[in-house]
C-alpha positions in Angstrom: 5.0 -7.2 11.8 4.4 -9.7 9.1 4.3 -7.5 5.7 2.1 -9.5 2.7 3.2 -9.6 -0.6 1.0 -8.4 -3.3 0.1 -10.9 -6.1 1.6 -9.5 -8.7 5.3 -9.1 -7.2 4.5 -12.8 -5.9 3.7 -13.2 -9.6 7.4 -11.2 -10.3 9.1 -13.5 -8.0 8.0 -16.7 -9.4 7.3 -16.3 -13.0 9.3 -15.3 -16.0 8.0 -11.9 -17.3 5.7 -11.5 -20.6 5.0 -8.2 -22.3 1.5 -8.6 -20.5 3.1 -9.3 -17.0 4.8 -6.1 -17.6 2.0 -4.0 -18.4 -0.4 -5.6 -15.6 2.7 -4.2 -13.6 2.6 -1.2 -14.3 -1.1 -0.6 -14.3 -0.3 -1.6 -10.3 1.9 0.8 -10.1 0.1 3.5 -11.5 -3.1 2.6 -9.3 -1.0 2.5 -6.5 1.3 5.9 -7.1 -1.7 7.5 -8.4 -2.5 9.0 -12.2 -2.1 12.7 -11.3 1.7 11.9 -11.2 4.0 11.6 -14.5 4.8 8.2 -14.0 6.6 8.1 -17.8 9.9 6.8 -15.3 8.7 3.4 -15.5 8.9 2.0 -18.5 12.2 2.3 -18.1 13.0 0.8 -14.1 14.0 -3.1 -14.8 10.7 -5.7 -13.9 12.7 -6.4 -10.6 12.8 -2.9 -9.8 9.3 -2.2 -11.1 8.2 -5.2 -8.7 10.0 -3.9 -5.4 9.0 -0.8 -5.9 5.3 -1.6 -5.9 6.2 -4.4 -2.9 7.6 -1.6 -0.8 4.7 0.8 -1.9 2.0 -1.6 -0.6 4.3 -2.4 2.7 4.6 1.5 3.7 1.2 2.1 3.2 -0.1 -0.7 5.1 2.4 0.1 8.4 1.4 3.9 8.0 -2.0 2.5 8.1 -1.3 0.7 11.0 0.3 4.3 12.7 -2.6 5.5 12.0 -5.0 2.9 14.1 -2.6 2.8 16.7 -2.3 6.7 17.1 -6.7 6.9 16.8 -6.5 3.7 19.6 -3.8 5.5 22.2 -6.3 8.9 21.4 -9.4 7.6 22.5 -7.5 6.6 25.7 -7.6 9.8 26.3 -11.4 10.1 26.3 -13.6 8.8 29.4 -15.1 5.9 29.1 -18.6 6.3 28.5 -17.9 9.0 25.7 -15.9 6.9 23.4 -19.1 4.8 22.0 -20.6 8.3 20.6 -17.1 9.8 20.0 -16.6 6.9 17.8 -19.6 7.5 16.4 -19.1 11.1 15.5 -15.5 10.6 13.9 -15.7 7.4 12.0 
């Protein structure tokens, strides 16, 4: 499975960091981790650290999203036929 890259550690990769790079970082990581956490630890990770960890954030989400899709696909399997159309219906 091909994982994409998000922008900004594309950005990381390429680019030399700024003060602003570093903050536009770590507003990703904060949307991405979530605000109810204390997320005071980043400041201090390194802007290569900062931008792996948001890279492998985005890449487990997207193949537990793709877990997900597969497990829901091999479940309706499971279901006749004709009842998958309103099963479908009802859970999604």
């Amino acid at each position: 499975m091909q994982v994409k890259i998000s922008p900004l550690a594309q950005m990381m990769r390429s680019a030399k960091i700024t003060s602003s790079t570093r903050q536009i970082m770590q507003k990703d990581l904060r949307e991405t981790l979530g605000t109810e956490r204390r997320l005071d630890f980043l400041a201090a990770l390194p802007e290569s650290a900062q931008a792996k960890l948001s890279e492998d954030i985005h890449a487990s989400r997207k193949r537990q999203r793709q877990s997900l899709d597969d497990a829901i696909e091999n479940g309706m399997r499971m279901v006749p036929m004709l009842l998958r159309g309103p099963l479908k219906k009802i859970l999604f």
